[in-house]
C-alpha positions as CSV (number, residue, x, y, z in Angstrom):
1,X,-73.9,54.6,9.4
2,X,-73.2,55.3,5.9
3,X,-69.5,54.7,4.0
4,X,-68.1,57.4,3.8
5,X,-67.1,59.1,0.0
6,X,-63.3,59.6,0.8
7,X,-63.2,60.7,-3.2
8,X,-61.0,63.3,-3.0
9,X,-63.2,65.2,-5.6
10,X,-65.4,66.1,-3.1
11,X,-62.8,68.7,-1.5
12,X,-63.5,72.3,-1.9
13,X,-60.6,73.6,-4.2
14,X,-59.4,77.4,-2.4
15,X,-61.8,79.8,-4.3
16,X,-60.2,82.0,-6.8
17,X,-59.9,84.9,-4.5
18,X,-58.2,83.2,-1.7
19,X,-55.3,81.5,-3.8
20,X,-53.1,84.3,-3.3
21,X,-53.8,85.1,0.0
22,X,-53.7,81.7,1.8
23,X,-50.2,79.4,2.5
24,X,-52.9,76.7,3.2
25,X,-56.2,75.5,2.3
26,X,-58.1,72.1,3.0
27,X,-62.2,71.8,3.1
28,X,-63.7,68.4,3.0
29,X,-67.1,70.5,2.0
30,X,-70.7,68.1,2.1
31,X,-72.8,71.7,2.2
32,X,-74.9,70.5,-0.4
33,X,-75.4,66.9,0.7
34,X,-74.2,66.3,4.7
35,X,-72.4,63.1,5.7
36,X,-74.4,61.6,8.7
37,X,-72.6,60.3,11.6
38,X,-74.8,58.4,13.7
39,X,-77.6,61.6,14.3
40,X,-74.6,64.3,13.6
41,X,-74.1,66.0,10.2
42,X,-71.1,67.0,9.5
43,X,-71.3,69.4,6.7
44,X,-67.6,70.7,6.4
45,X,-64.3,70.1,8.0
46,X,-60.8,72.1,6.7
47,X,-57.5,73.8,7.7
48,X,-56.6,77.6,6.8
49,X,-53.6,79.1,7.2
50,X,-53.9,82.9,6.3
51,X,-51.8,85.9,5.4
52,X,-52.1,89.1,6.4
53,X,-54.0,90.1,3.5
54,X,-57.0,86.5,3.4
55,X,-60.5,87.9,4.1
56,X,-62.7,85.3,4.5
57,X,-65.8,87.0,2.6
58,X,-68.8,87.2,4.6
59,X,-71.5,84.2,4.2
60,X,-74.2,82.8,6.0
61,X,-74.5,79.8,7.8
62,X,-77.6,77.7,6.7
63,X,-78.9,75.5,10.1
64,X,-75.4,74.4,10.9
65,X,-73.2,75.1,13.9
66,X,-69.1,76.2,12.9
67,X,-66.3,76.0,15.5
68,X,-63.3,78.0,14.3
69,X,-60.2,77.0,16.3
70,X,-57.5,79.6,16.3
71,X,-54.1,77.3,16.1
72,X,-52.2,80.5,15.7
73,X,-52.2,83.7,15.0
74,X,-54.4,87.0,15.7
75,X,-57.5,88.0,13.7
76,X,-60.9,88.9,13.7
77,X,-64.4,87.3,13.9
78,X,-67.0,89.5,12.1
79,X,-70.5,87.7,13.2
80,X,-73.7,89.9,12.0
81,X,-71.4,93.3,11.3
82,X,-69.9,93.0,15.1
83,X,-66.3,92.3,15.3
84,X,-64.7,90.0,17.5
85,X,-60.8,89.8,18.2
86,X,-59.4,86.1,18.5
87,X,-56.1,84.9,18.9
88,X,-54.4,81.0,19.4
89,X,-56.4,79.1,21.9
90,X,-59.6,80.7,21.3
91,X,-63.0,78.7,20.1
92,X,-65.2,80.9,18.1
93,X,-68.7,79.2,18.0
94,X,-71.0,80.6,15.0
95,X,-74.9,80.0,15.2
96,X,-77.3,78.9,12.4
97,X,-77.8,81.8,9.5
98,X,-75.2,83.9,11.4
99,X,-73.3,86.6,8.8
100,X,-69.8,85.4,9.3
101,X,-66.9,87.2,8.4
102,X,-62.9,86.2,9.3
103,X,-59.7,88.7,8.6
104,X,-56.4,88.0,9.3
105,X,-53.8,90.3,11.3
106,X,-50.4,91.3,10.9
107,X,-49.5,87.9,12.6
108,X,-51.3,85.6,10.1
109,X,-54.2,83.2,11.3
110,X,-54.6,80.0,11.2
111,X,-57.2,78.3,12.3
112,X,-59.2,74.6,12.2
113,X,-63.0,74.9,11.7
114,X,-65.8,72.6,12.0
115,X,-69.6,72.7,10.6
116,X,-72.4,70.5,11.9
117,X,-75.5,70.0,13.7
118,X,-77.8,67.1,15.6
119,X,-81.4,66.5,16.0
120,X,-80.1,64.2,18.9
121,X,-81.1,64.5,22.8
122,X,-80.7,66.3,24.9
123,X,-77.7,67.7,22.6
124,X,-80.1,69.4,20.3
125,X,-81.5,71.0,23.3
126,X,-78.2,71.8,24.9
127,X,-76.8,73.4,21.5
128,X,-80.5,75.5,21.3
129,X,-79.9,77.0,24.8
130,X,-76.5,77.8,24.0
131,X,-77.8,79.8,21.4
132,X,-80.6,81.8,23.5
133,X,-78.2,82.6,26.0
134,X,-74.7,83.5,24.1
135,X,-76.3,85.6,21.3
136,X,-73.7,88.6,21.8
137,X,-70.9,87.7,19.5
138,X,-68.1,89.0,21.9
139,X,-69.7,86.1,24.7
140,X,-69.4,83.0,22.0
141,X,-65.3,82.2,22.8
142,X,-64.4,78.9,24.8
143,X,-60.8,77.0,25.2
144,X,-60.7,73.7,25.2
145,X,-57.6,71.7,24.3
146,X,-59.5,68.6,23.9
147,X,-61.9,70.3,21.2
148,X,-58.4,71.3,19.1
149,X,-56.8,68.1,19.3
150,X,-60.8,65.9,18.3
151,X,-60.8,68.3,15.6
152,X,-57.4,68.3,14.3
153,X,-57.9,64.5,14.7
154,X,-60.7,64.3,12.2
155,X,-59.2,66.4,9.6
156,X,-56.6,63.5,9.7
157,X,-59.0,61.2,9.1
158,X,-60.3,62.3,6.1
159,X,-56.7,63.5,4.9
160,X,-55.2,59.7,6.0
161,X,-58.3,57.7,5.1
162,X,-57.6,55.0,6.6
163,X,-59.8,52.1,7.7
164,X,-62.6,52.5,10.4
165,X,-62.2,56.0,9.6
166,X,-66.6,56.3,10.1
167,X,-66.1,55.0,13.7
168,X,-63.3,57.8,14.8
169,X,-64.9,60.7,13.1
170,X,-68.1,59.6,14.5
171,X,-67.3,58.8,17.9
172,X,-65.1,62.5,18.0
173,X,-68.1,64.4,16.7
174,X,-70.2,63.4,19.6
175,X,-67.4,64.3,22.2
176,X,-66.6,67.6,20.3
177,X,-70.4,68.4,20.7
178,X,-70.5,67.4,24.8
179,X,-67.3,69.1,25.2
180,X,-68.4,72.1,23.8
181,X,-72.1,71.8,25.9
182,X,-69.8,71.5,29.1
183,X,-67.9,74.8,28.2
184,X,-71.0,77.0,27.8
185,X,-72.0,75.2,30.9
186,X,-69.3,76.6,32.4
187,X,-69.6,80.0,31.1
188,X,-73.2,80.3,32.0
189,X,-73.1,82.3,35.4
190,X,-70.3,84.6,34.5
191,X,-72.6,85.8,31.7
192,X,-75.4,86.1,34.1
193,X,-73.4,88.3,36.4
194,X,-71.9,90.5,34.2
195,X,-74.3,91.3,31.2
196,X,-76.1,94.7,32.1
197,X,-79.1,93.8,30.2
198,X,-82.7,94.4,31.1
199,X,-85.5,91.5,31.2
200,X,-87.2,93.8,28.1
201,X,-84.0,94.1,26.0
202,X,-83.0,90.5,27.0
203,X,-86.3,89.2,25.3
204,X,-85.8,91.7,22.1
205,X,-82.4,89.6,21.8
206,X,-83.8,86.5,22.2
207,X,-86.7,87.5,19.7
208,X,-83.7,88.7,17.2
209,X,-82.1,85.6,17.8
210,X,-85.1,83.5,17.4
211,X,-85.8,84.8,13.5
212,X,-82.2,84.6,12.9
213,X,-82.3,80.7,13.5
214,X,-85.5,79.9,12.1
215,X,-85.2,82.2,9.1
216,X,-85.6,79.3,7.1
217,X,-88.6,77.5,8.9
218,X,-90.4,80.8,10.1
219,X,-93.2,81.1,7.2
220,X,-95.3,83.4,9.1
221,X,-93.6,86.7,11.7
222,X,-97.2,85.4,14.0
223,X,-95.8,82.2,14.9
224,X,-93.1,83.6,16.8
225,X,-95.7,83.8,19.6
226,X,-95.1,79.5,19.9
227,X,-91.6,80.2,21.3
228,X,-92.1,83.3,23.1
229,X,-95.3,82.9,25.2
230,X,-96.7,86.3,24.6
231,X,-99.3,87.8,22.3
232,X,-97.8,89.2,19.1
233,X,-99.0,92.8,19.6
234,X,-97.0,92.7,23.0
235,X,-93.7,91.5,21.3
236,X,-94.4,93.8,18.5
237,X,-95.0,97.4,20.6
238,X,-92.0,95.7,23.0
239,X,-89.9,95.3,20.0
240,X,-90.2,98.6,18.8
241,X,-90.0,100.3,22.1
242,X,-86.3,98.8,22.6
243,X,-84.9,98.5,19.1
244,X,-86.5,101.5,17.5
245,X,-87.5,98.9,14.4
246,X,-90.3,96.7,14.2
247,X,-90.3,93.3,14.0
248,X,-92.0,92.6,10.4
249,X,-88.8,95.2,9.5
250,X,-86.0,93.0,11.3
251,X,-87.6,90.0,9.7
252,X,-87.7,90.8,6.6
253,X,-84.4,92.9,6.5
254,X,-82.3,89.5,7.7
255,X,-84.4,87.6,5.1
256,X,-83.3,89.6,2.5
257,X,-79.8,90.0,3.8
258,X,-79.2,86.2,3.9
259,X,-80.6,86.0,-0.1
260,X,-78.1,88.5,-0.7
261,X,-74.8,86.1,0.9
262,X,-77.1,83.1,-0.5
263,X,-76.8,85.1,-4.3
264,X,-73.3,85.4,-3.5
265,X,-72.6,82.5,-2.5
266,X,-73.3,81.3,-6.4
267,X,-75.0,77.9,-5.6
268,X,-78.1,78.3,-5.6
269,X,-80.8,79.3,-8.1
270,X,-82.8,82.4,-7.8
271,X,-86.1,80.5,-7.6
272,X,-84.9,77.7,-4.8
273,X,-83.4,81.2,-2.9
274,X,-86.8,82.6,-2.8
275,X,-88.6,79.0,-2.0
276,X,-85.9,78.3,0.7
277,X,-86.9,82.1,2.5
278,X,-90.5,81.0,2.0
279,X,-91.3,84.1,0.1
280,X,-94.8,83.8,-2.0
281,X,-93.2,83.9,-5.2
282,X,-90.4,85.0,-7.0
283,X,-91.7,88.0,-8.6
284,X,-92.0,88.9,-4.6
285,X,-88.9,88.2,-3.8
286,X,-87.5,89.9,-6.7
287,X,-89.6,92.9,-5.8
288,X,-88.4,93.0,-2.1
289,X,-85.0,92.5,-3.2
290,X,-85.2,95.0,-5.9
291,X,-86.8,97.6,-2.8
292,X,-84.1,97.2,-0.4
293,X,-80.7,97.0,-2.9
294,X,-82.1,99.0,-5.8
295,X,-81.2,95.7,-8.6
296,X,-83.5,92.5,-8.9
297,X,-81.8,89.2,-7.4
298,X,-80.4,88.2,-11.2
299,X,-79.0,91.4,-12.2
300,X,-77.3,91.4,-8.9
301,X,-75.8,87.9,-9.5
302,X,-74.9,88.8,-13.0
303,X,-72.7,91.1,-11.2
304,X,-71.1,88.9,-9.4
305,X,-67.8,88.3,-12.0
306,X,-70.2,87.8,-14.2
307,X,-72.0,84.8,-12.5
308,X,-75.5,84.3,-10.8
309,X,-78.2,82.5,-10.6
310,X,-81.4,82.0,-12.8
């Protein structure tokens, strides 16, 4: 296991925006470069304690996993446009490349949050079903005591730093991760039973849900075939039957709706944006881009306050 960079110049200062509309803001932030923790990657950890006014802007989620733990407070949950109240004592789990969104209420949030993922098993088989099955955003809230206080616990750590401060953070990850599997676990059958949702509009969901997590990966809309066990034409006249939209248009429409959070976002270049989405080129991507939001990735970024990528 690595040593852990307790250099406090790796936190994530409040962004401009928020300093006036925050009482509180920590983020140990490793986005860019994750800490490893025995198999889990931990790619940010921090506190927030809102007003009524703080928007947390909406972003995407790049292959990582976010717990938000309401420690007080009211607010909302925006995940892909759909709201989602939460209030103290609620767990909010976000999926890789959601479009996450978090307001505050009239009684200010506050709330721990946690980002990671594993390639270990069975948990990265546990966290993929999880996904499959809890892709409404209003089905995706758990309470667990024991998740608030591990979390809250490795926030201290990296606040305190104290020494075998790799062994607690690691050994919490893994029991925040099995905790959480048990919850779903748990929630599993109620979902089952109360869902109204056809077998047809079930599979459209898990299709949508599907491109949404391997937006990254996905290079061609064909291959979806591998995880669905059905011929593409099948999928595609199914598709369109139940969501009025086609699947090359979903695909593409959440490719270029995560370039445009990724643009905003201001930490990545134009080029690596397009390379990441796997688009041909980046006169293509700029040409898609330009179709959908009328300004080519750059100008758009130059828009941004006057920053954006190149």
């Amino acid at each position: 296991m690595n040593r852990i960079d307790f250099d406090l110049g790796r936190q994530t200062a409040p962004r401009a925006e928020w300093r006036q509309t925050t009482d509180f803001h920590i983020s140990n932030d490793y986005l860019a470069q994750p800490l490893s923790f025995l198999g889990i990657d931990l790619y940010q950890v921090g506190r927030l304690y809102c007003r009524t006014s703080t928007v947390v802007p909406t972003h995407a989620h790049i292959n990582l996993f976010e717990l938000t733990i309401i420690t007080g407070g009211e607010g909302t949950v925006y995940t892909n446009g759909k709201p989602v109240p939460v209030k103290q004592g609620d767990i909010y789990l976000s999926f890789p490349c959601d479009l996450h969104k978090i307001t505050s209420s009239a009684n200010p949030l506050k709330y721990d949050f946690i980002a990671f993922n594993t390639k270990i098993e069975p948990y990265r088989t546990e966290l993929e079903t999880i996904v499959e099955r809890f892709m409404p955003a209003d089905k995706r809230i758990v309470s667990d005591e024991i998740i608030r206080y591990l979390v809250s616990n490795v926030i201290n750590e990296f606040g305190n730093r104290r020494e075998y401060a790799e062994e607690l953070i690691a050994a919490a990850l893994r029991q925040i991760i099995v905790y959480l599997i048990r919850d779903f676990k748990e929630l599993t059958p109620h979902v089952k039973h109360t869902d109204n949702v056809s077998q047809q509009e079930m599979l459209c969901y898990q299709l949508m849900n599907y491109i949404d997590t391997h937006i990254y990966t996905l290079r061609r809309l064909e291959d979806i075939t591998q995880f669905a066990s059905y011929n593409y034409s099948y999928l595609s006249d199914l598709f369109k039957k139940t969501t009025q939209s086609t699947l090359s248009e979903y695909y593409h429409t959440r490719k270029l709706e995560v370039a445009r959070l990724l643009i905003e976002e201001r930490k990545l270049t134009i080029s690596k944006i397009s390379q990441l989405l796997n688009y041909s080129s980046v006169n293509a991507f700029s040409n898609a881009f330009k179709k959908k939001y009328g300004v080519s990735p750059k100008a758009y970024g130059k828009g941004l306050n006057g920053a954006g990528g190149s």
